[in-house]
N, C-alpha and C positions, 0 to 999 in steps of 0.2 A: 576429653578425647581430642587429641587435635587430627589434623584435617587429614592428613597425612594417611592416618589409620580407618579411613572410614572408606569401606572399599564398594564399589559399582555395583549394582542386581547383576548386571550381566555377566562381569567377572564373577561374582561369586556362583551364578548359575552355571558356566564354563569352565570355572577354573582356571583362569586365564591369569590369574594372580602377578606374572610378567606386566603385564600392559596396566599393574597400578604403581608399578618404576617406573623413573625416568631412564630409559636406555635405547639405545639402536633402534632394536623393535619397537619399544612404546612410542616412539619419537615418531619413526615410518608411519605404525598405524595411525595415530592420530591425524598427521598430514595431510596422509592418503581421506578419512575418514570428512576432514573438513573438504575435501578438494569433491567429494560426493555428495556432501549435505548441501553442500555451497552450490553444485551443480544441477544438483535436485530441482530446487528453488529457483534458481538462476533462467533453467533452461524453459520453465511454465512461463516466465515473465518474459524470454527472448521470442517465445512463440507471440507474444501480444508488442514487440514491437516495440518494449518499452524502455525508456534513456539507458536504464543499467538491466543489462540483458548477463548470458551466460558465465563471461569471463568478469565482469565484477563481482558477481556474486560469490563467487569461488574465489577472487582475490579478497573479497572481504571477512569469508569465510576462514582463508587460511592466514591473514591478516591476526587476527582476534586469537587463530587457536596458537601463532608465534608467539605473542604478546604474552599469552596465561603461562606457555610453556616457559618464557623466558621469568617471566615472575615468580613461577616454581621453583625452578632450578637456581635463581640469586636468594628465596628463603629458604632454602635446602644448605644450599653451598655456606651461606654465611648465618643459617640458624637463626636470624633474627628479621628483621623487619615483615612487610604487612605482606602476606599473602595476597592479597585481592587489589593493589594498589595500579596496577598494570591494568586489570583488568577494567577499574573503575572510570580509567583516562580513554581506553577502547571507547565506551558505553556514551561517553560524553563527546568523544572526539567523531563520531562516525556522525556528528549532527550534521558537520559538515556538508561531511559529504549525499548526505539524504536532504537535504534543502538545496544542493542542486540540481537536484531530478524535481523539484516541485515547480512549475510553470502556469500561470495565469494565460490562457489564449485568447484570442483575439473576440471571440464571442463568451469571454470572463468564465469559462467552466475552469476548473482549477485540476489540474494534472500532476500528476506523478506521485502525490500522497500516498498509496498503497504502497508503489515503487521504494518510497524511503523506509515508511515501516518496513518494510519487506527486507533493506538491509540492515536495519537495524537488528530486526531479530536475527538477521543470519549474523550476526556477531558477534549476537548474543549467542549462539548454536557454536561459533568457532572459541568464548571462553570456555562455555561446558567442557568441549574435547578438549581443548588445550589442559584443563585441572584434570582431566580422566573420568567425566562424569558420561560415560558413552551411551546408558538408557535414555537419560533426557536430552541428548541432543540427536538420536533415534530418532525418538516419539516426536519432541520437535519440530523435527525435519517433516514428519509425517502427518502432522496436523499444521502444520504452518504452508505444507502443498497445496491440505485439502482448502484450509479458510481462502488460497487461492483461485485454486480450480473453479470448485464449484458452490462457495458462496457468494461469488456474486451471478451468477444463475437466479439464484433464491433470492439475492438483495435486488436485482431489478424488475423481478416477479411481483414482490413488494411494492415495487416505488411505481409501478405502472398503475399499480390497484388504488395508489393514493388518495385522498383526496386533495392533497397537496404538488403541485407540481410548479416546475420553471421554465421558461420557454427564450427561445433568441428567436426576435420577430424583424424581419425585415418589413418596413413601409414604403411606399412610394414616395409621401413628403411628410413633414411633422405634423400636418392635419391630420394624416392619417389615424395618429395612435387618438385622438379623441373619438372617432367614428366607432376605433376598435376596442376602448371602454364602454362604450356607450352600449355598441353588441354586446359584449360577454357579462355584464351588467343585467341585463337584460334575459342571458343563458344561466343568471343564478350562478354565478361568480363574486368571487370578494378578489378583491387586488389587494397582494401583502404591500407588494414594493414596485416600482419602477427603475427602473436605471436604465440612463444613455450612452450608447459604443460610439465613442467619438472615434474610433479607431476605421468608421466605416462614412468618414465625414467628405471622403476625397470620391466616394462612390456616388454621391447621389441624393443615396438611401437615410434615410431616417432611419436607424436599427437600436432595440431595446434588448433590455431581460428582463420580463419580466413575470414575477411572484405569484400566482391563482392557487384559490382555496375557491370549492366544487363543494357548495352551499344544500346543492340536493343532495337530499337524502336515498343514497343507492347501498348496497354492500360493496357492490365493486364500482370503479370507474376505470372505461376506460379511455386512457388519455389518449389513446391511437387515434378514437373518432371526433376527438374533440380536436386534435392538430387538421383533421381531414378538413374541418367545418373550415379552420380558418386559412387554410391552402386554398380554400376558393375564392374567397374575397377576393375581388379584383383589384384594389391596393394593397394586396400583401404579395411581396416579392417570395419571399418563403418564409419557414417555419422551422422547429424543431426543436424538442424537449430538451435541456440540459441536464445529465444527472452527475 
């Protein structure tokens, strides 16, 4: 069976048998269809403020479903070559551009990873429409909002409960951080790792990241009253959990 004749759930639930051509309408619809999915997605990530917010989403979206169309209609036109070969260059090529939304900041928590995944799958969402596979870049679009919205609600619910957590510690001076193993040491902590923010060398401040594993045995921890403990210390400038 080649690819051609293997038609949509939706069109076949509809009847829409049009929109599994290449013509005027099928062309529109899809466009139109990427320029929603894309915005879908686009506009959850614009509300958080993030490098590629609304309009890249939607150009990458409608990016993806050009590329699949345009590789349809040159295996149609000329009956030979690879259906998916357009599509494959998309997939590889959008690396790019999602490794420049990934940022390393100044207290080394690493940014923008969801952001690239995020267009990646939208372009993956723009080759489905582009072939005319309209249920799965639907559904999707509709589970790739939710894994946005509101799993990470649920993933930092998790990471607060841990017993594993990371912390950016600001000190007064480099003596400090030995007083400050010696306490948490002491609180029934293991230190994974340490690392030094030379990046904060023009302040002053002696500032770390570092790695704790929470030795006592609890169901829950939580790390809110453990960053409290160490906000008081009168050598600690501040604090704060990195996730």
């Amino acid at each position: 069976m080649f690819l051609f004749e293997i038609i949509d759930p939706i069109i076949q639930l509809f009847k829409w048998d049009v929109l599994a051509e290449i013509n005027f309408g099928s062309v529109c619809f899809r466009l139109v269809l990427a320029i929603i999915c894309g915005g879908v997605i686009g506009f959850e990530r614009a509300k958080k403020h993030q490098a590629a917010g609304f309009r890249t989403y939607i150009l990458v979206c409608l990016g993806s479903t050009i590329a699949m169309l345009t590789n349809e209609f040159i295996s149609r036109a000329t009956n030979m070559g690879d259906g998916a070969r357009l599509g494959a260059q998309v997939i590889s090529g959008i690396g790019f551009l999602g490794a420049g939304t990934i940022l390393v900041t100044s207290r080394n928590q690493i940014r923008g990873l969801t952001t690239a995944a995020g267009l990646w799958a939208c372009a993956c969402l723009g080759l489905s429409i582009g072939i005319g596979f309209y249920t799965l870049a639907i559904m999707g679009t509709l589970v790739i909002s939710i894994v946005l919205a509101i799993l990470p609600k649920i993933e930092a619910t998790f990471n607060r409960k841990s017993n594993f957590f990371e912390i950016h510690i600001e000190f007064q001076t480099r003596e400090n951080l030995k007083q400050f193993i010696n306490l948490i040491r002491q609180m029934n902590f293991q230190v994974i790792s340490i690392e030094h923010n030379s990046a904060y060398s023009a302040s002053g401040l002696s500032v770390y990241t570092i790695s704790l594993r929470v030795l006592e045995k609890k169901k829950r921890h939580n790390h809110q009253e453990y960053l409290d403990i160490f906000a008081q210390l009168d050598y600690v400038n501040y604090v704060e959990e990195i996730f």
